[in-house]
PLY file of the C-alpha trace (Angstrom):
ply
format ascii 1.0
element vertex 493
property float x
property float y
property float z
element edge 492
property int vertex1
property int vertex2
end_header
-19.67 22.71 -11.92
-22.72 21.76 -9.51
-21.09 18.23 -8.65
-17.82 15.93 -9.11
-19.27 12.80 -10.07
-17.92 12.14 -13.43
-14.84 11.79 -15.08
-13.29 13.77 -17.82
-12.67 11.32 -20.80
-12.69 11.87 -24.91
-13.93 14.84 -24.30
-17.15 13.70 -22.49
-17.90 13.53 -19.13
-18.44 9.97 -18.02
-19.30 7.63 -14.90
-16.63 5.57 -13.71
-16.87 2.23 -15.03
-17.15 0.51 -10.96
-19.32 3.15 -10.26
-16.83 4.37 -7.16
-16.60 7.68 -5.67
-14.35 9.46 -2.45
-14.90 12.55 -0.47
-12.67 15.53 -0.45
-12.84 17.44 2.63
-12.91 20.93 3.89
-9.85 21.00 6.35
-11.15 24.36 7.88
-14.20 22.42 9.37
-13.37 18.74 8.53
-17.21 18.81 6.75
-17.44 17.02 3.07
-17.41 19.34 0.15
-18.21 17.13 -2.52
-18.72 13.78 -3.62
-15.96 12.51 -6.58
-15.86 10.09 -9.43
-12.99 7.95 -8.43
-10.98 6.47 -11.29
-9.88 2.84 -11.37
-7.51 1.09 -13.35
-10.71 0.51 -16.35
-11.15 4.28 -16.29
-7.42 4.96 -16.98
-7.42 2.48 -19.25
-10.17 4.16 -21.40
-8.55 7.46 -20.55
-5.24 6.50 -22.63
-6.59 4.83 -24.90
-8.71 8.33 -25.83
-5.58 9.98 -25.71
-3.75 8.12 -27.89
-6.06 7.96 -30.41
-6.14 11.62 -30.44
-2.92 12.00 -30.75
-2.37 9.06 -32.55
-5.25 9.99 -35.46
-6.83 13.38 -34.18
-6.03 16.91 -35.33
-3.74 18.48 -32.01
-0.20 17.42 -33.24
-0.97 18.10 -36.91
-1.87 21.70 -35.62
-0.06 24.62 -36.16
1.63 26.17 -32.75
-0.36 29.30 -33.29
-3.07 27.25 -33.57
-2.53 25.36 -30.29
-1.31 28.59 -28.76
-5.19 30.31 -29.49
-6.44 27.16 -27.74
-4.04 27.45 -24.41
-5.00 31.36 -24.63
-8.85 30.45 -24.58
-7.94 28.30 -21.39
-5.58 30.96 -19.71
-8.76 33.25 -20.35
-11.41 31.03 -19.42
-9.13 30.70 -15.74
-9.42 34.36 -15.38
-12.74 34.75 -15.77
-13.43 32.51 -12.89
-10.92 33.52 -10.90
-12.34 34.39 -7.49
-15.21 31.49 -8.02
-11.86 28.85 -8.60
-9.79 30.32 -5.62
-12.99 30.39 -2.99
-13.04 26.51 -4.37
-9.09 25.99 -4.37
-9.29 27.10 -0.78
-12.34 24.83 0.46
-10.16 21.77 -1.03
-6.77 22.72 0.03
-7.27 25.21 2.67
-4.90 28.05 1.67
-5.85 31.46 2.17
-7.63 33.31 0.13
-4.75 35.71 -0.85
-2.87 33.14 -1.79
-5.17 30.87 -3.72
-5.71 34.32 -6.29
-1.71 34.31 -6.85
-1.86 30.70 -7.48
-5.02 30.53 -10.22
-3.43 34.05 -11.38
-0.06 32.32 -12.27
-2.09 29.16 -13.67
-3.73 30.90 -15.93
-0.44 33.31 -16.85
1.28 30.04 -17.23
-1.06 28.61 -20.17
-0.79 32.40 -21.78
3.36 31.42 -21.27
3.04 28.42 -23.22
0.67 30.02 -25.88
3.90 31.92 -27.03
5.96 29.30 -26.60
3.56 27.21 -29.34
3.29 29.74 -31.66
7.36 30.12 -31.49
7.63 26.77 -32.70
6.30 26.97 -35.58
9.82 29.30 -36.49
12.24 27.02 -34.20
10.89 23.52 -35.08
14.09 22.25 -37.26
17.16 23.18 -36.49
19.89 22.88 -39.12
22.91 20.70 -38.26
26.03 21.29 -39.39
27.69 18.49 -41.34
31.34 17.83 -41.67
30.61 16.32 -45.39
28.97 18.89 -47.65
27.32 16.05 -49.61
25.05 16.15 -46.58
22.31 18.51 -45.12
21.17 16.94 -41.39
18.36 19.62 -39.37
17.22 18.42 -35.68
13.44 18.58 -35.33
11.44 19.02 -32.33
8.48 16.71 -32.61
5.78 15.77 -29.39
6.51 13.27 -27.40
3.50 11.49 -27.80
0.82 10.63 -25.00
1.64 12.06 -21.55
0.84 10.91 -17.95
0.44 13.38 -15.22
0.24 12.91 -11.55
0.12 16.48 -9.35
-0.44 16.90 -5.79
-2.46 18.52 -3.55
-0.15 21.65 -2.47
-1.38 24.02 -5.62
-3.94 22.39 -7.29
-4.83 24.07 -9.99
-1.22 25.97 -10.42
0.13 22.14 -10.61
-1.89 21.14 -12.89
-0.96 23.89 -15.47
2.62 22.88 -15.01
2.29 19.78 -17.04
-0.98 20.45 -19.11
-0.12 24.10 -20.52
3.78 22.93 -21.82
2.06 19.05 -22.73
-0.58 20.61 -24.64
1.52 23.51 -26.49
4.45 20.32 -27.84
1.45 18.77 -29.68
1.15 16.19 -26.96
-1.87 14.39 -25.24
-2.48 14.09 -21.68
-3.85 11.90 -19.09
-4.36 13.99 -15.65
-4.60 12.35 -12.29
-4.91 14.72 -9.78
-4.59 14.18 -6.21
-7.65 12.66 -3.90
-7.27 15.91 -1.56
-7.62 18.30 -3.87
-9.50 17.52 -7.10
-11.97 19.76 -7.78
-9.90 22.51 -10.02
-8.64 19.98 -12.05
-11.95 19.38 -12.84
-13.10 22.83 -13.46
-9.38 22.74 -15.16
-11.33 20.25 -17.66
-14.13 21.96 -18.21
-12.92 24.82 -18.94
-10.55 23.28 -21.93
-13.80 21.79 -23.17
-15.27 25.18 -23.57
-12.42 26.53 -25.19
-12.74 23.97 -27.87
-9.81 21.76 -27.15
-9.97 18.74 -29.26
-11.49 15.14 -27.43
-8.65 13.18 -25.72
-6.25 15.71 -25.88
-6.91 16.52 -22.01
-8.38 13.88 -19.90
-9.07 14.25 -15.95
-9.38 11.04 -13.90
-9.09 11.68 -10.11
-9.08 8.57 -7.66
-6.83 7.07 -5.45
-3.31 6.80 -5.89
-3.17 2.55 -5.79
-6.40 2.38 -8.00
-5.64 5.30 -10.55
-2.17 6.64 -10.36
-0.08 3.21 -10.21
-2.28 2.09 -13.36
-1.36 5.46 -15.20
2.50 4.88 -14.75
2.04 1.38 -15.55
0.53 1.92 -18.32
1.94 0.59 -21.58
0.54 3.35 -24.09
1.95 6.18 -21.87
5.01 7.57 -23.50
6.17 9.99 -20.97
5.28 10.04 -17.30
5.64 13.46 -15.23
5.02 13.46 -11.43
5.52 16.49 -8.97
5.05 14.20 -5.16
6.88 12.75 -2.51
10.19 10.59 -3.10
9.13 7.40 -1.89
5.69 7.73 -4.54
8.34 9.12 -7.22
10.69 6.15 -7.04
7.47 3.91 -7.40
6.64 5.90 -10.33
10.30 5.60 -11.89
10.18 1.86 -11.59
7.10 1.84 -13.62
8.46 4.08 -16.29
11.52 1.77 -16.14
9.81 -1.29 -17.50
8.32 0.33 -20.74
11.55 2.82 -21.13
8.99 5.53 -20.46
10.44 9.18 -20.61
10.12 10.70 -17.10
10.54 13.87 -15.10
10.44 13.98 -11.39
9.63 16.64 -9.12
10.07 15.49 -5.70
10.66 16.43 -2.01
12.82 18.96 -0.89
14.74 19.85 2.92
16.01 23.30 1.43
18.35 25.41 3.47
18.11 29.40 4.20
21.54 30.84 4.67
21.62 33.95 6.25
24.68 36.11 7.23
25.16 38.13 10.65
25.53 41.51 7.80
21.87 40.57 7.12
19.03 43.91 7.97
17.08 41.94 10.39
13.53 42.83 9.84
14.14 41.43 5.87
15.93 38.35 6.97
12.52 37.37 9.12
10.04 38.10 6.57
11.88 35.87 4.13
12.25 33.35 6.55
8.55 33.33 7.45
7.68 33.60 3.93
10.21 30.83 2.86
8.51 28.67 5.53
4.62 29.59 6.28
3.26 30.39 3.07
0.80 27.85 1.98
1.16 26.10 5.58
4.60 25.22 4.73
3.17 22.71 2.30
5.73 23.67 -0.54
8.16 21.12 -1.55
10.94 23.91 -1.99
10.19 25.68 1.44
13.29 26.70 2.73
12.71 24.82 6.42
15.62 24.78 7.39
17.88 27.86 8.16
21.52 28.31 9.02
21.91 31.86 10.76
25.55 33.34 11.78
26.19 33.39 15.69
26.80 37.19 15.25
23.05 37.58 14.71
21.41 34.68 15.73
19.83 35.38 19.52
18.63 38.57 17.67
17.14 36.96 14.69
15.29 34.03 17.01
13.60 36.73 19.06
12.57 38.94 16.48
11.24 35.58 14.62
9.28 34.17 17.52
7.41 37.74 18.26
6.34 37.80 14.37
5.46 34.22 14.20
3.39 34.95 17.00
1.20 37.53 15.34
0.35 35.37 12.30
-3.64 34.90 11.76
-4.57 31.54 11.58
-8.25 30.54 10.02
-10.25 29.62 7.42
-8.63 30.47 4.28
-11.77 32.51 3.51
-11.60 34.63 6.42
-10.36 38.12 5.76
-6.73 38.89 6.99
-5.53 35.20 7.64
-2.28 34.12 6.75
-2.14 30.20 7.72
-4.40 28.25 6.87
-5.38 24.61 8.25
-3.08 21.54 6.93
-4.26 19.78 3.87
-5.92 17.03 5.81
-6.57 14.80 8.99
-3.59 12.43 7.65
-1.18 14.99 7.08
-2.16 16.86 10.38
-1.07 14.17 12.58
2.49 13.46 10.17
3.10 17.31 11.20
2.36 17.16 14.59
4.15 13.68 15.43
7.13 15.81 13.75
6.96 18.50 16.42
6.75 15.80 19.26
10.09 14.13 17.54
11.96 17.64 17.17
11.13 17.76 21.22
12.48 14.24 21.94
15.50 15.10 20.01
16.70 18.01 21.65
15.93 20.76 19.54
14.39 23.84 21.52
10.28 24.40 21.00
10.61 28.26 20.88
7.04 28.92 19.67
4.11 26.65 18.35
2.86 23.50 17.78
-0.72 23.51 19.43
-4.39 23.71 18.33
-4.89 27.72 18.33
-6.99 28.78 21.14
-9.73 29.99 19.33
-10.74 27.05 17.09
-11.85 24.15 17.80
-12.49 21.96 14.60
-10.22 21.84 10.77
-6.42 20.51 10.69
-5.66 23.74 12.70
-1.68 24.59 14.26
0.10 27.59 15.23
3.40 27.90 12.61
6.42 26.37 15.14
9.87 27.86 15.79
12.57 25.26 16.62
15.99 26.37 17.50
19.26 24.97 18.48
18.04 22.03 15.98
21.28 18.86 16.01
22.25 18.76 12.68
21.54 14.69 12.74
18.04 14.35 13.94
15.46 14.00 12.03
13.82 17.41 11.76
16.68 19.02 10.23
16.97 15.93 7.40
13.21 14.86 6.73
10.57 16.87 5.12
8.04 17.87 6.93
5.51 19.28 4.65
4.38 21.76 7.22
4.35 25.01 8.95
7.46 23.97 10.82
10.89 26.13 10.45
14.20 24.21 12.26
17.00 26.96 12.92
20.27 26.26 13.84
23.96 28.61 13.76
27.17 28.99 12.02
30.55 30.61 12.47
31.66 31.33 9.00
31.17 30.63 5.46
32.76 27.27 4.79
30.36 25.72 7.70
27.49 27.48 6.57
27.64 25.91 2.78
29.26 22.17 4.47
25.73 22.11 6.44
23.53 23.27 3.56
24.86 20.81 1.02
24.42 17.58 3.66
21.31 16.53 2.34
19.65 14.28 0.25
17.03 16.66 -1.13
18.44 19.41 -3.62
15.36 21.11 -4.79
16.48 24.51 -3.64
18.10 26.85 -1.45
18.67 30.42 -0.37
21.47 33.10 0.81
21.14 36.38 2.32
23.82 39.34 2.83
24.65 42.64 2.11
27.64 41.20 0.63
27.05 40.36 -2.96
30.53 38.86 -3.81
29.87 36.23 -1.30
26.12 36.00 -2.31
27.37 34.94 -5.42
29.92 32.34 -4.13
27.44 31.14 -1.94
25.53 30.22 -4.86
27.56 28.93 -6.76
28.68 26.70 -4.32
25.06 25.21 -2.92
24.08 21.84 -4.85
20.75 22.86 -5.29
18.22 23.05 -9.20
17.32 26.86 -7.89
18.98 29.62 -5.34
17.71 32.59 -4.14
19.74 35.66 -3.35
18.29 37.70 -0.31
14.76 36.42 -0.83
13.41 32.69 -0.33
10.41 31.06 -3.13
9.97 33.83 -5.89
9.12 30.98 -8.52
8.19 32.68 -11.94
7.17 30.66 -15.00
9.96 31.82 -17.11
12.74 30.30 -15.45
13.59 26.75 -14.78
12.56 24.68 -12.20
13.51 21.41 -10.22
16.45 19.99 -8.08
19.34 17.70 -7.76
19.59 14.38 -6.07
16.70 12.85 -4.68
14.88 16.32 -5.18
14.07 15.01 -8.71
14.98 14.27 -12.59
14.46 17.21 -15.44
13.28 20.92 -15.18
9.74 22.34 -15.55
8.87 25.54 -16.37
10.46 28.08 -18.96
11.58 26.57 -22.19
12.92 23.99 -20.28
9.08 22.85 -19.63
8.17 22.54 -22.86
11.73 20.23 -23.54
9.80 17.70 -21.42
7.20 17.42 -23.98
9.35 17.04 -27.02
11.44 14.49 -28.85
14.47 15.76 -30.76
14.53 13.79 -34.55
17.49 13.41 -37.20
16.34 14.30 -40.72
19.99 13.66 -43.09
19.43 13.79 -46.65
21.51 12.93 -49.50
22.39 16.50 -51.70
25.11 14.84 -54.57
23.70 14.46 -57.46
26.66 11.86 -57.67
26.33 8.09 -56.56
27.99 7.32 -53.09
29.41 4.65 -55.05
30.28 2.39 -51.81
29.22 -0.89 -53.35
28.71 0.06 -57.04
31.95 2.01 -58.40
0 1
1 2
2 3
3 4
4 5
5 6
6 7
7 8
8 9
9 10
10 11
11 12
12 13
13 14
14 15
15 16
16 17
17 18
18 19
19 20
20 21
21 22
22 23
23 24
24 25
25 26
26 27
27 28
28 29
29 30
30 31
31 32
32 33
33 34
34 35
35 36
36 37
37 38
38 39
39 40
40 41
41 42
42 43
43 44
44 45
45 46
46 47
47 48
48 49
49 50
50 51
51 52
52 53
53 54
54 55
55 56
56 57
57 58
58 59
59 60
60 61
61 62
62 63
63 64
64 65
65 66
66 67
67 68
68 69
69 70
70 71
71 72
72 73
73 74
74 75
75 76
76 77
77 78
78 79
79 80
80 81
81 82
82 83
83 84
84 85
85 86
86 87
87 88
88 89
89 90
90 91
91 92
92 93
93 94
94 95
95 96
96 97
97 98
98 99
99 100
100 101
101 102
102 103
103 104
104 105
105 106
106 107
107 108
108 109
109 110
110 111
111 112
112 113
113 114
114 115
115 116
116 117
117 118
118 119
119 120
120 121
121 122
122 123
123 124
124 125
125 126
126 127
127 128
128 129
129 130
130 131
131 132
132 133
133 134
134 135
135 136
136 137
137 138
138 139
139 140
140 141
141 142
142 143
143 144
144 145
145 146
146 147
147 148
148 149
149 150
150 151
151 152
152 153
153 154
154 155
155 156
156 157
157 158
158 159
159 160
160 161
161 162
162 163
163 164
164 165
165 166
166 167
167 168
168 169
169 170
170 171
171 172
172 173
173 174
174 175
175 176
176 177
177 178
178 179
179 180
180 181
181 182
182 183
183 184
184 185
185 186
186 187
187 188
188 189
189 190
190 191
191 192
192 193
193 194
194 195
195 196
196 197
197 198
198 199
199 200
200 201
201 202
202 203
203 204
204 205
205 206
206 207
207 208
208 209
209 210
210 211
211 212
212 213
213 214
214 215
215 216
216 217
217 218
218 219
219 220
220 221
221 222
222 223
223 224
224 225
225 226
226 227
227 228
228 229
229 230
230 231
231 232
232 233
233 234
234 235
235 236
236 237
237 238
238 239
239 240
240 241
241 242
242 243
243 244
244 245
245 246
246 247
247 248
248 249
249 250
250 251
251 252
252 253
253 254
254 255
255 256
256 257
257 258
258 259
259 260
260 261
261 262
262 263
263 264
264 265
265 266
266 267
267 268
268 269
269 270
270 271
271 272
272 273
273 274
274 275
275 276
276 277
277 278
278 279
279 280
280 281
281 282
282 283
283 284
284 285
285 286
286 287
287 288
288 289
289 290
290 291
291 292
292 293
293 294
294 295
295 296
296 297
297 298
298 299
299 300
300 301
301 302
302 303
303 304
304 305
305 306
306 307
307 308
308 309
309 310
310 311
311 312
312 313
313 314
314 315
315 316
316 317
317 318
318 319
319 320
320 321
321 322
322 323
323 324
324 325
325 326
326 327
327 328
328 329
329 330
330 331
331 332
332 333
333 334
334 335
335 336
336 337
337 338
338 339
339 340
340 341
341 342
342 343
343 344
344 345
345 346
346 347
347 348
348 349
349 350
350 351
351 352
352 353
353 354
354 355
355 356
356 357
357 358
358 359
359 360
360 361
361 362
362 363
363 364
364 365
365 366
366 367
367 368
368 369
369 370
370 371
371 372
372 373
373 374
374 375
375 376
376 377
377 378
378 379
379 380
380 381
381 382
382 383
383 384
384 385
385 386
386 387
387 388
388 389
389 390
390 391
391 392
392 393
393 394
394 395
395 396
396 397
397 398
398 399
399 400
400 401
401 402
402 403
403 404
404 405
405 406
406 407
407 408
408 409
409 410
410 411
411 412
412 413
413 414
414 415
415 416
416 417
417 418
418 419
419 420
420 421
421 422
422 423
423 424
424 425
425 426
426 427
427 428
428 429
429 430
430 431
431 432
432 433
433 434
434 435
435 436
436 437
437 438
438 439
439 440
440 441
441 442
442 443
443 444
444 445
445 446
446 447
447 448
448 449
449 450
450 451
451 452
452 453
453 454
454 455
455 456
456 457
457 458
458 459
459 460
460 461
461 462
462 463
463 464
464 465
465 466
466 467
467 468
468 469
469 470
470 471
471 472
472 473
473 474
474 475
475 476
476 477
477 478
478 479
479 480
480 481
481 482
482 483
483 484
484 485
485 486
486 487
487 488
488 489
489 490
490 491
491 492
């Protein structure tokens, strides 16, 4: 697209109704990319009301799934033919390296191809029958659409996100309102145009970035949404829940996450560190299941910290589009300073600064940090209980199992949560025993679109991804019919 000035709604791209527009910024160079349409509540107004009519009147629930599932193929397609011109935009917006921004649009699109199946399956699996205790009876369970769906992403994966909700929305027979975040908009949009080219009926998708008081309150708010799905921060999720909770709204939550990295003295060391740097840099540390904070066994923990702090130190930090660069700048000037204020508090509270935390040396504009090492972190200060939503890893030891999982499971958040050891027995009662939606065994944020996805407590309500995905888009009806050709004879004998 050569500019962001419109909204996608009914199939049509359209002005906002005030007229109003943001900037999203580069956070390499802190220079505006683009002018964008911002939404306001009259846009998302107009948005649902195109949705519902096409769900309401229009042709996408009355679809086969194989025909739906042709559609979401087109799309999963129509993603990988622009792959390396979506990434190159995915990291001007976001700021993730280059590497990383192929995975993500690679998954995206292998996500829609996912749910393609997934359609076409239900065709086969839509009724279930249900068996009675009184033969006079036949009762099946059918999986219908929930009707017209509200989605709010963020601005960690953009794109990836984005197919989270759309691809398992769209393949239930459901409509969908997308707000994207203000950060990162732009692949949403391409996301939009490139269901438009792939035929996708008007209103089914709509795409109406803005601000989150302006577009995403009135979205939740909304009294023609039928299901709300968010993937954000708790405080913005339990604003969201209250809004669902005045219309009885279905909801699924995706929130924040303080997941902890287990790792056992029996561990190889090398392996333990690249998970842990993996499980903590990737994207900038700007993943809401980044395992940030780690629990390592005194037997190997001086080891571990000094083989940590010489890798850390070797990480390339630039622009995303720079070849070789591993970290790239934080999201944005606002989120920059959140991150840094957190590495001055982790100071003030006694936890030991064993690497990062400054502007690298060699560039002097963009949301730029060098990935930080804390040690020795108290297990009440804030670091090792808030999120941070950064490159920031807080490391602290155990003596033996039981203290290991006591620590882990003190937390609010229970997104997710990892072990490592070359004992498998106690990998496995490890576990079992964290209070967490997903554990990893001797690896930290392998997420794959099969399985499912999303945490306990105030990590969130419901599961994405995986059958479990597509769940959020259905309702589950009663059909009981009468089979005697007798009278039931309650009243009349």
């Amino acid at each position: 697209m050569n500019s962001y000035d419109q909204l996608f709604i009914d199939g049509r791209w359209v002005a906002p109704v005030k007229g109003g527009a943001f900037q999203t910024i580069n956070p390499s160079n802190e220079t505006v990319i683009a002018d964008v349409a911002a939404a306001t509540a009259e846009d998302i107004d107009l948005a649902v009301k195109a949705a519902r009519r096409a769900f309401d009147e229009g042709p996408w629930p009355r679809m086969s799934g194989a025909e739906r599932g042709a559609i979401l193929r087109k799309i999963g397609k129509g993603i990988r033919d622009r792959l390396d011109e979506l990434a190159t935009i995915e990291v001007r917006d976001n700021g993730k390296p280059l590497p990383e921004a192929l995975w993500d649009l690679g998954d995206a699109a292998g996500c829609f191809e996912f749910y393609a199946d997934l359609a076409e399956q239900l065709d086969a699996n839509a009724e279930q029958p249900v068996k009675l205790a009184d033969d006079r009876f036949s009762s099946v369970a059918r999986k219908e659409p929930v009707g017209v769906a509200g989605a709010i992403i963020p601005w960690n994966f953009p794109m990836l996100m984005a197919a989270w909700k759309v691809a398992p929305a769209l393949a239930a027979g459901c409509t969908m309102v997308l707000k994207p975040s203000e950060l990162t908009p732009l692949t949403s949009l391409e996301l939009a145009d490139i269901a438009s080219k792939a035929e996708l009926p008007s209103g089914v998708l709509n795409v109406v970035p803005g601000l989150g008081p302006d577009a995403g309150a009135p979205l939740a708010e909304h009294p023609d949404i039928d299901k709300l799905a968010f993937t954000g921060s708790v405080p913005t999720g339990s604003r969201v829940m209250q809004a669902a909770a005045r219309d009885i709204k279905n909801v699924s939550l995706e929130l924040g996450g303080k997941s902890p990295f287990i790792v056992f003295d029996d561990s190889e060391i090398d392996t333990a560190v690249e998970w842990i740097m993996f499980g903590i840099f990737w994207n900038q540390g700007e993943v809401c299941s980044a395992t940030s904070r780690v629990l390592v066994q005194r037997g190997l923990y001086d080891r571990l910290l000094a083989r940590l702090e010489e890798e850390t130190r070797k990480i390339a930090i630039g622009d995303g589009l720079t070849e070789g660069v591993l970290l790239g700048p934080i999201v944005s000037g606002g989120q920059y300073e959140k991150v840094l204020a957190a590495v001055e508090r982790g100071k003030a509270e006694g936890a030991r600064l064993v690497t990062g935390g400054a502007r690298p040396a060699h560039l002097d504009s963009g949301y730029f940090m060098e990935p930080v090492v804390f040690a020795d972190v108290p297990e009440n200060s804030w670091i090792w209980r808030e999120e941070i939503f950064g490159p920031v890893v807080c490391i602290r030891p155990f003596d033996d199992e039981a203290e290991a999982v006591r620590s882990a499971n003190d937390s609010r958040f229970g997104l997710a949560a990892a072990v490592m050891s070359r004992d498998a027995a106690r990998c496995e009662r490890v576990a079992h025993a964290l209070r967490a939606g997903i554990v990893w065994i001797n690896c930290s944020q392998p997420t794959f679109t099969e399985a499912p996805w999303g945490g306990y407590k105030h990590s969130g309500i419901g599961r994405e991804l995986g059958e479990w995905g597509l769940n959020n888009y259905l309702e589950i009806k009663q059909i009981t019919r009468y089979d005697s050709d007798k009278p039931w004879g309650w009243y009349i004998k």
